[in-house]
C-alpha positions in Angstrom: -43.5 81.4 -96.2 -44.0 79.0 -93.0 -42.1 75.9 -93.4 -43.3 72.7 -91.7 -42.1 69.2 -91.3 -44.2 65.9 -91.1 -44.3 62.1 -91.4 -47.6 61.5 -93.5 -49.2 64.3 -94.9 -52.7 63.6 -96.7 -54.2 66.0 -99.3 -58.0 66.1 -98.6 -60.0 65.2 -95.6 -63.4 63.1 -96.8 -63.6 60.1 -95.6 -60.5 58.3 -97.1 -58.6 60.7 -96.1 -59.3 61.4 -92.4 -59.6 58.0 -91.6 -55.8 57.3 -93.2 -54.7 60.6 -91.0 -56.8 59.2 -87.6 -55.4 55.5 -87.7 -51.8 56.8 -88.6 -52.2 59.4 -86.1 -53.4 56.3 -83.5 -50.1 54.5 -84.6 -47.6 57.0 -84.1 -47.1 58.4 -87.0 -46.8 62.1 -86.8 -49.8 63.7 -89.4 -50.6 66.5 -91.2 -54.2 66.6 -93.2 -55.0 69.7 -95.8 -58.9 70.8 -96.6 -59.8 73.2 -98.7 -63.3 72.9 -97.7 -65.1 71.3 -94.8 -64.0 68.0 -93.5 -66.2 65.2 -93.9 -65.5 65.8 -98.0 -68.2 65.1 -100.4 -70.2 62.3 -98.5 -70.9 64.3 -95.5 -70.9 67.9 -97.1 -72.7 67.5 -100.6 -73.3 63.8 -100.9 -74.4 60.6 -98.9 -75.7 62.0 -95.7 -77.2 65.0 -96.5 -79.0 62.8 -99.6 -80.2 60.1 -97.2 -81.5 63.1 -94.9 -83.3 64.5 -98.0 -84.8 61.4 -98.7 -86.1 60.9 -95.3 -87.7 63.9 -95.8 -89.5 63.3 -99.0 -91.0 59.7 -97.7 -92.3 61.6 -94.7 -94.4 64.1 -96.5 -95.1 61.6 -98.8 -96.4 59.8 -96.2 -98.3 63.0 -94.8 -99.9 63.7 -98.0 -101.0 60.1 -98.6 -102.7 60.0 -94.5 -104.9 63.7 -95.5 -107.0 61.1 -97.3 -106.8 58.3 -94.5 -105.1 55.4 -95.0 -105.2 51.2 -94.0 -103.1 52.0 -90.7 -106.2 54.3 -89.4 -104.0 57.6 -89.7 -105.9 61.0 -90.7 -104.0 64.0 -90.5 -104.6 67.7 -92.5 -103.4 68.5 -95.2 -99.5 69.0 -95.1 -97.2 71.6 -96.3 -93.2 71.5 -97.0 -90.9 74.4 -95.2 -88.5 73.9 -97.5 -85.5 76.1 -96.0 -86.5 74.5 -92.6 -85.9 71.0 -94.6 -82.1 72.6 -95.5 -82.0 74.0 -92.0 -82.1 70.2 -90.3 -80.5 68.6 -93.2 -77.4 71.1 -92.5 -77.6 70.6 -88.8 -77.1 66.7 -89.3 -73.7 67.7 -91.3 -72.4 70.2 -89.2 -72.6 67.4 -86.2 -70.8 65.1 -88.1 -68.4 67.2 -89.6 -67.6 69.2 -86.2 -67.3 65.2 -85.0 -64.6 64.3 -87.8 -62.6 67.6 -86.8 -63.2 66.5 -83.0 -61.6 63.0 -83.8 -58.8 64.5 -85.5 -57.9 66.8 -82.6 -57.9 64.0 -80.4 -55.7 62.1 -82.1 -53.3 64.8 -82.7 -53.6 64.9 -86.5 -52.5 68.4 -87.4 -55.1 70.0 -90.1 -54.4 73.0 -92.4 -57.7 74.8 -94.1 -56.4 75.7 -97.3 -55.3 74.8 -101.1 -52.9 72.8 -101.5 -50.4 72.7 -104.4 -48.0 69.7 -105.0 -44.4 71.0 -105.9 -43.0 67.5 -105.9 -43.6 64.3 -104.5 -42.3 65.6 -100.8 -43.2 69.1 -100.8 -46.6 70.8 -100.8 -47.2 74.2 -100.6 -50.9 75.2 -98.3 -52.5 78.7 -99.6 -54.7 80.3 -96.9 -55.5 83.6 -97.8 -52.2 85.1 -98.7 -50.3 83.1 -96.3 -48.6 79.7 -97.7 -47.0 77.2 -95.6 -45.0 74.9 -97.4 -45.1 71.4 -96.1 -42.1 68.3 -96.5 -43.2 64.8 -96.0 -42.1 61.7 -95.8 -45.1 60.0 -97.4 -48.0 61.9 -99.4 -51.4 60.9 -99.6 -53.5 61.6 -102.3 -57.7 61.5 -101.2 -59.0 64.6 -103.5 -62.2 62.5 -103.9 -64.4 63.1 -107.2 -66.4 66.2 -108.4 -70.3 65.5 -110.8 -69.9 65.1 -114.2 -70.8 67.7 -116.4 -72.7 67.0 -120.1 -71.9 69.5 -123.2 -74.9 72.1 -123.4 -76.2 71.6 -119.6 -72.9 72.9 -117.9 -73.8 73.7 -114.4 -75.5 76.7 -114.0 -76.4 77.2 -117.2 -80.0 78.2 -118.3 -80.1 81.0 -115.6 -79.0 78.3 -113.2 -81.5 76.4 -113.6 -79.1 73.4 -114.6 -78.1 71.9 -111.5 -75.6 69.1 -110.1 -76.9 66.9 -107.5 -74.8 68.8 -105.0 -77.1 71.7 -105.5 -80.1 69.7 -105.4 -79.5 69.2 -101.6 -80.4 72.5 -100.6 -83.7 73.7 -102.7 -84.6 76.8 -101.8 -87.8 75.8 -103.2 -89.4 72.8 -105.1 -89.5 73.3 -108.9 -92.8 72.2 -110.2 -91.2 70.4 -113.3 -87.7 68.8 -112.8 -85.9 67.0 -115.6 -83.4 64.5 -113.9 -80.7 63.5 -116.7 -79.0 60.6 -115.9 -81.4 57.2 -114.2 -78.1 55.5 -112.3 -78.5 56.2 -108.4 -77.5 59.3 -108.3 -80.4 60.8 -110.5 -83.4 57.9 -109.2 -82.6 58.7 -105.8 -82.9 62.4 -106.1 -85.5 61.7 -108.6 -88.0 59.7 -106.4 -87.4 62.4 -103.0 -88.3 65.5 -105.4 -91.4 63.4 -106.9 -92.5 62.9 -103.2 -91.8 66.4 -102.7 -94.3 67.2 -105.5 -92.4 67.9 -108.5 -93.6 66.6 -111.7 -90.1 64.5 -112.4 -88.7 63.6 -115.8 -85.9 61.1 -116.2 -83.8 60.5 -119.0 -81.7 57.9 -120.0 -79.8 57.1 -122.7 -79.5 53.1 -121.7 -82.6 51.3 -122.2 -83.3 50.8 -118.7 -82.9 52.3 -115.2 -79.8 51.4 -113.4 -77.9 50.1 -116.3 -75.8 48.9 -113.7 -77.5 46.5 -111.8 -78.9 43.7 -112.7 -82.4 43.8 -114.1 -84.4 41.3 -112.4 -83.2 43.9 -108.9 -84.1 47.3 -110.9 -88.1 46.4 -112.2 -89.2 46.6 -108.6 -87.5 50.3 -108.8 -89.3 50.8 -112.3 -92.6 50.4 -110.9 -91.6 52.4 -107.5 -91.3 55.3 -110.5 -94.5 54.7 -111.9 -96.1 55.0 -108.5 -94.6 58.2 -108.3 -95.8 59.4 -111.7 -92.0 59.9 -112.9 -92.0 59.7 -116.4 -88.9 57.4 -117.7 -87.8 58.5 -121.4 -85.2 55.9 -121.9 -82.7 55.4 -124.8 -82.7 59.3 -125.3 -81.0 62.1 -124.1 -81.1 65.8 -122.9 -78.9 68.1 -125.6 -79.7 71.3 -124.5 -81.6 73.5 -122.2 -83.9 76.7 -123.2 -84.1 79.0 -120.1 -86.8 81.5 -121.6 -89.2 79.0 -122.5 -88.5 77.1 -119.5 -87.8 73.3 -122.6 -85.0 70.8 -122.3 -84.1 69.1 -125.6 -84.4 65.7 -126.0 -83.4 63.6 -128.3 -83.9 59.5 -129.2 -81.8 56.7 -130.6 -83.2 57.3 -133.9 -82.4 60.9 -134.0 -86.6 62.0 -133.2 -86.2 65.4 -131.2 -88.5 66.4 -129.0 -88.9 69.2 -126.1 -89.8 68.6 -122.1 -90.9 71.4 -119.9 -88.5 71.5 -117.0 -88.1 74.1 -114.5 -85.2 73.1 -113.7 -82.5 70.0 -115.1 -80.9 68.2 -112.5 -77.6 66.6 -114.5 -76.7 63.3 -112.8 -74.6 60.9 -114.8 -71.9 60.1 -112.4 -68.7 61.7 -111.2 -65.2 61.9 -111.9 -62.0 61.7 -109.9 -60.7 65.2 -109.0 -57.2 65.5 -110.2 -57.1 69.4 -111.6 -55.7 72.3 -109.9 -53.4 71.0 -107.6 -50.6 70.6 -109.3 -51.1 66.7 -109.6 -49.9 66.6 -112.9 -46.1 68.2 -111.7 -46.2 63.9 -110.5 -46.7 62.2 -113.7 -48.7 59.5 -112.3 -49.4 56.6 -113.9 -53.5 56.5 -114.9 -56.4 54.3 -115.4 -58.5 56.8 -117.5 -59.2 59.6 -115.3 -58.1 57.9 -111.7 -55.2 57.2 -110.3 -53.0 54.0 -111.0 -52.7 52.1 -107.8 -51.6 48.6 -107.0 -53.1 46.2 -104.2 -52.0 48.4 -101.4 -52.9 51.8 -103.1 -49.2 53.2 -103.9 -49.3 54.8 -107.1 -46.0 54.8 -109.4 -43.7 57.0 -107.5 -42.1 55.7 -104.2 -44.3 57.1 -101.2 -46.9 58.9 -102.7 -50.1 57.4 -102.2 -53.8 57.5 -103.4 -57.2 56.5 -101.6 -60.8 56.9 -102.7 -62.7 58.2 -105.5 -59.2 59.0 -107.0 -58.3 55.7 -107.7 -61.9 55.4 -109.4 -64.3 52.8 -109.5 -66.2 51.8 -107.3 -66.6 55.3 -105.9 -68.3 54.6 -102.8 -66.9 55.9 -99.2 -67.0 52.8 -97.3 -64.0 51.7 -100.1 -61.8 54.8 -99.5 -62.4 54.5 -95.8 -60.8 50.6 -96.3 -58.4 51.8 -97.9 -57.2 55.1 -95.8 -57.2 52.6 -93.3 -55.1 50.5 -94.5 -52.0 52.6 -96.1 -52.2 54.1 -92.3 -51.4 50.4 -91.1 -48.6 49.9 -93.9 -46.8 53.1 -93.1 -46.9 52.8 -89.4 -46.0 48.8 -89.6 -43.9 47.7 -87.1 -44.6 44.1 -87.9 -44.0 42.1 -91.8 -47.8 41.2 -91.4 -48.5 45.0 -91.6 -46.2 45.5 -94.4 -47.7 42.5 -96.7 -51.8 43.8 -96.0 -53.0 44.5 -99.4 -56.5 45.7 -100.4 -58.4 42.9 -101.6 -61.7 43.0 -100.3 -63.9 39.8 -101.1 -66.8 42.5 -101.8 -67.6 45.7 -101.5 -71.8 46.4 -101.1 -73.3 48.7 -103.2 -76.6 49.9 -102.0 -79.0 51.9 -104.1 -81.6 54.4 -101.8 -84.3 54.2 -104.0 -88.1 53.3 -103.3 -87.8 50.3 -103.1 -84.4 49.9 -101.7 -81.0 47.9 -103.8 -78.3 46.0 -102.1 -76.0 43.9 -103.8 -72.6 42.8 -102.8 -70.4 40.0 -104.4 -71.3 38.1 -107.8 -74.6 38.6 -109.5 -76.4 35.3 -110.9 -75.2 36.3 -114.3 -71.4 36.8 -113.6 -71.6 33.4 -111.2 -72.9 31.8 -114.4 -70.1 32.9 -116.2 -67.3 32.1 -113.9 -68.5 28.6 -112.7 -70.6 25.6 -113.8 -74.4 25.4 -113.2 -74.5 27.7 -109.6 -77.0 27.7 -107.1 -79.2 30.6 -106.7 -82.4 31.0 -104.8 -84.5 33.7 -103.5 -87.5 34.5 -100.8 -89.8 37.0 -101.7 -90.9 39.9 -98.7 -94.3 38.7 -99.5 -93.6 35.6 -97.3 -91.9 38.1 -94.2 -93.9 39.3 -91.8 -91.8 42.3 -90.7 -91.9 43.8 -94.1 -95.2 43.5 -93.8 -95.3 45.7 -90.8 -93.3 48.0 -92.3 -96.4 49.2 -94.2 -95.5 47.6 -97.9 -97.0 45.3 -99.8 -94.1 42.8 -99.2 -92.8 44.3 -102.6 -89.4 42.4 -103.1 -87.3 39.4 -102.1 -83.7 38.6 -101.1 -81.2 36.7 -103.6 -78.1 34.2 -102.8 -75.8 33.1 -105.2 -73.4 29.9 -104.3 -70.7 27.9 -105.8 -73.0 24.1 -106.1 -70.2 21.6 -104.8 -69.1 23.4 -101.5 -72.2 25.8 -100.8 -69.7 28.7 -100.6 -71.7 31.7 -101.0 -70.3 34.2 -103.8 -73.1 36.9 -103.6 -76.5 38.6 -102.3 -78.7 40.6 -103.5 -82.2 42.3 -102.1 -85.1 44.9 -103.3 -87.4 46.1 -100.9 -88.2 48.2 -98.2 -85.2 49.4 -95.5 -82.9 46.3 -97.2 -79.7 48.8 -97.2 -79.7 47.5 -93.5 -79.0 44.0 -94.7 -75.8 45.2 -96.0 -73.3 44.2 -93.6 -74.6 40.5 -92.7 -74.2 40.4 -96.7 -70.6 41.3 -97.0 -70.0 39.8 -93.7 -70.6 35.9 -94.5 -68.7 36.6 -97.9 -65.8 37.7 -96.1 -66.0 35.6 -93.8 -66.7 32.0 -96.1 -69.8 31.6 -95.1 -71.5 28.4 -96.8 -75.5 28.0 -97.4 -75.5 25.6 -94.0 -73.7 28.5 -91.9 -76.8 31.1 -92.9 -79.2 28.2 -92.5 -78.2 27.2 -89.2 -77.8 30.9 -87.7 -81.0 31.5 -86.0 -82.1 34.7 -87.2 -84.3 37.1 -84.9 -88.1 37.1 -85.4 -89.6 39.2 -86.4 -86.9 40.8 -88.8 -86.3 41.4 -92.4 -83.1 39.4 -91.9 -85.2 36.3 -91.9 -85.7 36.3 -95.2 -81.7 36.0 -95.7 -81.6 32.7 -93.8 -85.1 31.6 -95.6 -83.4 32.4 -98.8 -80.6 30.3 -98.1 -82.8 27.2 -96.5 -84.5 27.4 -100.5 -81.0 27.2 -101.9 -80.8 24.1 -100.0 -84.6 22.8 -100.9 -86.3 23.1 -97.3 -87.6 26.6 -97.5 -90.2 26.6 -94.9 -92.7 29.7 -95.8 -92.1 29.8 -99.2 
């Protein structure tokens, strides 16, 4: 057994954890990092990128199939075709270049990084299995950023049904396009994947057991989603779920609120109701953690209940979103490193955190919600611009299907949230979170001369209504 010494060592390298091993590394602090798999984790392996490049995909030959027949922009093209393992191909190029960037980054800032599985023995030793070799590693401080693996239902266990019952991380890499897909699960996981293989030309089933799509968004932001699904075709079978899955007859089972059962031909199920934190089978439970549930316990700078042992990310739970664990890796880096008390007193408490959904349309929201400012404070403002009135989302090829949506405190302007549906709106993101962070008021947005012609106007038009002189609405 190899025996190795090390400041910080961090227990799984997806974007929480790399970025906690990079800045610590940048401060000084000597750092080891452990991967069982590929760097990048889930989000750049099996997750957000290679989703986002699937998507693209899907609205391209959409877009191809649509132009056979002509279309308003004075585009013909033949008839097109999908290459589906070339799709794979140049979605798997974009990862590897991003990966082989995260393991460049590393390098340079002389964070150590072991490819193996790693065991916890205690809370200062961890043993690395590579092959039949095993390093055993001491530390001064241990990281925990395992991230989160898909959920899996009783009766549709992943590859079940001849394999034919997928996760979403298998949904990235088709070999080929089923002609009927049944997508179990209508939260942004299973809509997103749902809407790229319906442009893909699958027949697509969703099923929900809430009553609506994205139960978790509000639902004014989610009917411009609903009736993205009906242009597609998708058939929405909501307050029901899938119980089982026939493989020779090619049926799900479905099942109502009333009890009604009923069959769906599906070629294949796609399962998609949200993941978990990942805390099996590596010896996390030798710690005795405190929990929330299945996540990690961790106060407002992410130290869990035993003295130096740490957790980022999807393990702490909700929201599981990468931009969060990256926050947070970034910060435990700055606490252990601090040479000042201004490092030592940081504490994770972000304003907001956006959420974006990549649907057709697009959903952003960050910060409060209409409904949750309603309950929190007395009679707040909230306003909205419609894309109908914005001449870049015109361009863009819509309808001008959508609109932008502030929410402020009334006696001080102090904006407490945004939220948008439309076409390309996940870039609106940032300026969101930004002015929230920030304490940005209605005026501030108002005043800011926004570019022209941009989808961004309709943030500062949105805000000008909150204040009654909306000019183009």
């Amino acid at each position: 057994m190899k025996l190795e010494t090390t400041t910080l060592l961090v227990i799984g390298g997806g974007p929480a954890g790399y970025v906690a091993a990079i800045r610590a590394a940048q401060l000084g602090v000597p750092t080891m990092l452990v991967e069982t798999s590929k760097l990048g984790g889930t989000c750049l392996n099996i997750g957000c990128i290679p989703s986002k490049a699937l998507i693209h995909v899907a609205a391209e030959f959409q877009n191809a199939r649509q132009w056979r027949a002509g279309s308003e922009l004075g585009i013909r093209v033949a008839d097109a075709t999908l290459d589906p393992a070339a799709m794979v191909r140049w979605k798997e190029g974009i990862v590897a270049r991003l990966t082989s960037g995260v393991g460049a980054l590393l390098k340079r800032n002389g964070v150590q990084v072991l490819h193996g599985w790693a065991t916890i023995q205690d809370g200062k030793t961890v043993d690395v299995k590579d092959g039949d070799a095993v390093t055993r590693i001491t530390c001064k401080h241990l990281v925990l950023a395992t991230g989160s693996v898909p959920v899996e239902l009783p009766g549709l266990a992943f590859g079940a049904g001849g394999g034919r019952v997928i996760s979403s991380e298998a949904a990235l890499s088709p070999s080929s396009i089923p002609k009927r897909l049944v997508v179990v699960g209508a939260g942004y996981i299973g809509l997103e994947l749902g809407m790229a293989y319906a442009k893909l030309g699958s027949k697509v089933t969703v099923v929900e057991l809430a009553r609506r799509i994205l139960p978790a968004w509000d639902e004014e932001l989610t009917k411009p989603v609903a009736a993205g699904c009906r242009r597609l075709d998708i058939d929405l079978r909501l307050g029901a779920k899938v119980t089982g899955y026939d493989d020779a007859a090619r049926i799900a089972h479905v099942e109502n609120e009333a009890g009604e059962r009923g069959e769906i031909g599906a070629d294949q199920v796609l399962v998609a109701v949200g993941r978990k934190p990942r805390t099996e089978g590596f010896g996390l439970e030798s710690l005795e953690l405190d929990r929330n549930g299945r996540a990690v316990r961790v106060d407002d700078q992410c130290r869990t209940s035993m003295h130096n042992v740490w957790a980022i990310g999807d393990l702490t739970g909700e929201p599981m979103l990468a931009h969060r664990g990256m926050a947070q890796g970034e910060m435990i880096a700055e606490i252990i490193a601090a040479k000042t008390d201004g490092a030592r007193r940081r504490r994770f408490e972000p304003r907001a955190i956006p959420a974006i959904c990549f649907t057709d349309p697009e959903v952003v929201s960050v910060g409060m919600s209409p409904a949750e400012a309603s309950e929190a404070l007395e009679h707040p403002v909230t306003a909205h611009f419609p894309f109908a009135g914005n001449g870049r989302s015109m361009t863009l090829g819509g309808s001008g299907e959508g609109f932008v949506r502030v929410v402020a405190r009334k006696r001080d302007q102090l904006i407490l949230g945004w939220q948008a549906v439309g076409a390309g709106v996940s870039e609106l993101a940032s300026g969101f979170v930004q002015s929230i962070e920030m304490g940005a008021t209605l005026e501030d947005i108002a005043g800011t001369i926004h570019a022209h012609p941009t989808l961004g106007e309709a943030v500062q038009e949105a805000a000008m209504r909150a204040l009654g002189r909306a000019v183009h609405v």
